[in-house]
N, C-alpha and C positions, 0 to 999 in steps of 0.2 A: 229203749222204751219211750223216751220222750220226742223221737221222730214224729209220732201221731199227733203230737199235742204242738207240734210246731207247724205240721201240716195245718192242721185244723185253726190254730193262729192267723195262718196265711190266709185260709178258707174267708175268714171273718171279715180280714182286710181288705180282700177285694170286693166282697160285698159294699161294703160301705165306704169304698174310693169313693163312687162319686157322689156320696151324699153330704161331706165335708167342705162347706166353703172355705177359700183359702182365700189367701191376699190377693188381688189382681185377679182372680177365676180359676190361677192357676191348678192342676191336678197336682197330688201328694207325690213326692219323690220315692223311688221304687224304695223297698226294704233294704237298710242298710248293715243291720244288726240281727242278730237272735239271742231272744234271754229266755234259756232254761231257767224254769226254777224250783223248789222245793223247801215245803218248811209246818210251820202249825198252824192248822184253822181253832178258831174258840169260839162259840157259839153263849150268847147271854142268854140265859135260861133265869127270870126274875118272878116266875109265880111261888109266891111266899110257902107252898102247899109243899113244896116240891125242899124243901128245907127242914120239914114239921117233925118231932120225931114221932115214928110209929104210923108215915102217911103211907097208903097203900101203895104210892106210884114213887120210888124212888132214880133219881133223875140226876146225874154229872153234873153239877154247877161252879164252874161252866163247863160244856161239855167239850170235850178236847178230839180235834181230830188232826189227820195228816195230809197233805196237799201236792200234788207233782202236776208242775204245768210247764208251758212254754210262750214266749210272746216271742211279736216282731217291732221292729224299729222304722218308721216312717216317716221322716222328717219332711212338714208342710214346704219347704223348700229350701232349696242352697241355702245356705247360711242365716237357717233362723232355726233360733232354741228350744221353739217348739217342736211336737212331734205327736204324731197321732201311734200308739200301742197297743196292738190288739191283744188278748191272751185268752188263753185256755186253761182252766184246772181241773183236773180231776179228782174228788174227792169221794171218798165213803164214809157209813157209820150203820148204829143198829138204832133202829127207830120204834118208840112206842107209841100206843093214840091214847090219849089220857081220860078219864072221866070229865075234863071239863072242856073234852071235844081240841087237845091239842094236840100235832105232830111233833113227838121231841125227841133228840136224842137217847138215847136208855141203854144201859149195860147189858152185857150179852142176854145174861141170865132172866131178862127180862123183855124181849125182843119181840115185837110184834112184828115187823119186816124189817128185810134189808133193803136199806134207803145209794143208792148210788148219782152221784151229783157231779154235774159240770157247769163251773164257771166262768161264761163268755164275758169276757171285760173289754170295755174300746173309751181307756181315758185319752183323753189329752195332757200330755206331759209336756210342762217347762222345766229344761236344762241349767244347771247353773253352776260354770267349770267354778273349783278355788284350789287355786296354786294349778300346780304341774300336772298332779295325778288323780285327783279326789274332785269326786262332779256330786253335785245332790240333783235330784230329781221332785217335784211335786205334782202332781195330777189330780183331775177330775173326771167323768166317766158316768157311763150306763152301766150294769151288769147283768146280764142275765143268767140266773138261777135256777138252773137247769134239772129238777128233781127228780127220781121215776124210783117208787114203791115196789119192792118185790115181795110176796109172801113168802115165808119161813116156813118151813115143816111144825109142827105143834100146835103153831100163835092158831088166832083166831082166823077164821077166813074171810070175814068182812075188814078186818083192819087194813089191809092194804088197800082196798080200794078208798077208803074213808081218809087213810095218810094222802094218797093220791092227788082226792078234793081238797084237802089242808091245804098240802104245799102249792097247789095249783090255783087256789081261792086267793080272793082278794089282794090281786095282785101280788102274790109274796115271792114271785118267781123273778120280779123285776125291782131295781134298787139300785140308786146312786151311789158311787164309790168315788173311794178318793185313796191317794197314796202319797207315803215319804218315802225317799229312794237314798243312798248314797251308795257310789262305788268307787274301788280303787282301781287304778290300771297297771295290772301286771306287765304285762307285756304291749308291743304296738296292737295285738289286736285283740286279746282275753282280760278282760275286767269280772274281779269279785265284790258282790256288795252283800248288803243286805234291804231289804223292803217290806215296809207296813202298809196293810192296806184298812181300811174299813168299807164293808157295807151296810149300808144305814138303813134299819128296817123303817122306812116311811110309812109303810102298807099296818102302821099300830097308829098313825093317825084314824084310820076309818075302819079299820077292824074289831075294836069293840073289844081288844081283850082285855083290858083294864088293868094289866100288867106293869105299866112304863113304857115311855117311846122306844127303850134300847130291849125294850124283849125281841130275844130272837136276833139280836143283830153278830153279824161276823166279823172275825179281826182273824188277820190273817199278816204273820210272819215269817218272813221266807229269805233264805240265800239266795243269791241271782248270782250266773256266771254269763255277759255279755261276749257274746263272740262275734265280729265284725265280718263280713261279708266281701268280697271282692278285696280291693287297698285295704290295707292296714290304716286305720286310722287315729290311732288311739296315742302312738306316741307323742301326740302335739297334748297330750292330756286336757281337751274337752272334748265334749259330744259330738258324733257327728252332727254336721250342720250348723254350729257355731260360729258365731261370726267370726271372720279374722283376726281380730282385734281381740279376741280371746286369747288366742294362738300364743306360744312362748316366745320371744325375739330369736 
């Protein structure tokens, strides 16, 4: 199942090769790596209504969901720690439009549409080996937030179109991200970690919901298992692309 989402990884990266300046002009080193990954999305939900007891609109705070995606590994060149990563995720949930005109999260029982979502992410990550086997990762990045409204049997039949305009309004489909990485290396070429990411909902500077900047914002942690492509690389325990001088004697 995660073939598609490593396909579509790939898709993303070569889009955006050459939009990437590198040191010297150079173009980004083929993909060296793939990281499946899987794990919980949480979504901040901070409209104080939505906590009241006895409010008509009862709402997951925060709302919890699940996540299966996949990335590639791009290293800007031979032996540098940086690395451009593309990823894909795929997420769902059940979605309600509120009285005070919000797309949110909402328990089944409560469903105006089903909401299905994919996460195009293209941070730039710095590698950074310690010791043998254990590398940390940090990134920053675009995300695209990928939303699309289905109606449900019962709900109303304007609500979907109306979640539609939500997620698609005011920019809320696009959002800078950022992540902490750390992995271990099992073996020369399979590494397990774990990775946090945030997407920052920017788009509550000029949207007006007067919620707080982190209404609506994502966090999302997840297992990663890196699997190296062509050479084994892994047993020198840092990243591809590391300088030599990383390297163990």
């Amino acid at each position: 199942m995660r073939k598609p989402f490593c396909v579509a990884a790939a898709a993303i990266a070569t889009i955006v090769l050459g939009l990437l300046p590198v040191e010297g002009g150079d173009a980004l080193e083929a993909p060296v790596a793939l990281r499946p990954s899987s794990g919980v999305l949480f979504e901040s939900l901070l409209d104080p209504s939505f906590t009241t007891p006895g409010a008509a609109v009862r709402v997951p705070t925060p709302s919890i969901n699940y996540d299966l995606g996949c990335g590639v590994i791009m290293p800007f060149s031979e032996g540098s720690r940086f690395s451009f990563e593309p990823s894909a995720d795929l997420y769902f949930y059940n979605a309600e439009y509120t009285p005070n005109g919000q797309a949110v999260p909402t328990f089944e029982e409560y469903t105006s549409a089903f909401v299905l979502g994919l996460l195009l992410d293209a941070p730039v990550v710095y590698s950074l080996p310690v010791g043998q086997k254990l590398t940390f990762g940090f990134g920053i990045g675009i995300c695209l937030d990928a939303r699309v409204a289905f109606p449900v049997a019962g709900a109303i039949e304007a609500d979907a179109p109306q979640i539609n305009s939500y997620l698609w309004g005011e920019l809320r489909y696009l959002t800078p991200s950022t992540l902490i990485r750390g992995e271990y290396a099992l073996t020369d070429r399979v590494a397990f970690g774990f990775m946090g990411r945030i997407l920052w909902p920017t788009f509550n500077l000029w949207s007006g919901n007067g919620f707080g900047f982190f209404d609506q914002g994502i966090y999302l942690v997840d297992l990663t298992i890196r699997y190296e492509l062509g050479k084994a690389r892994l047993s020198s325990a840092v990243p591809s692309g590391a300088p030599p001088s990383a390297t163990a004697p």
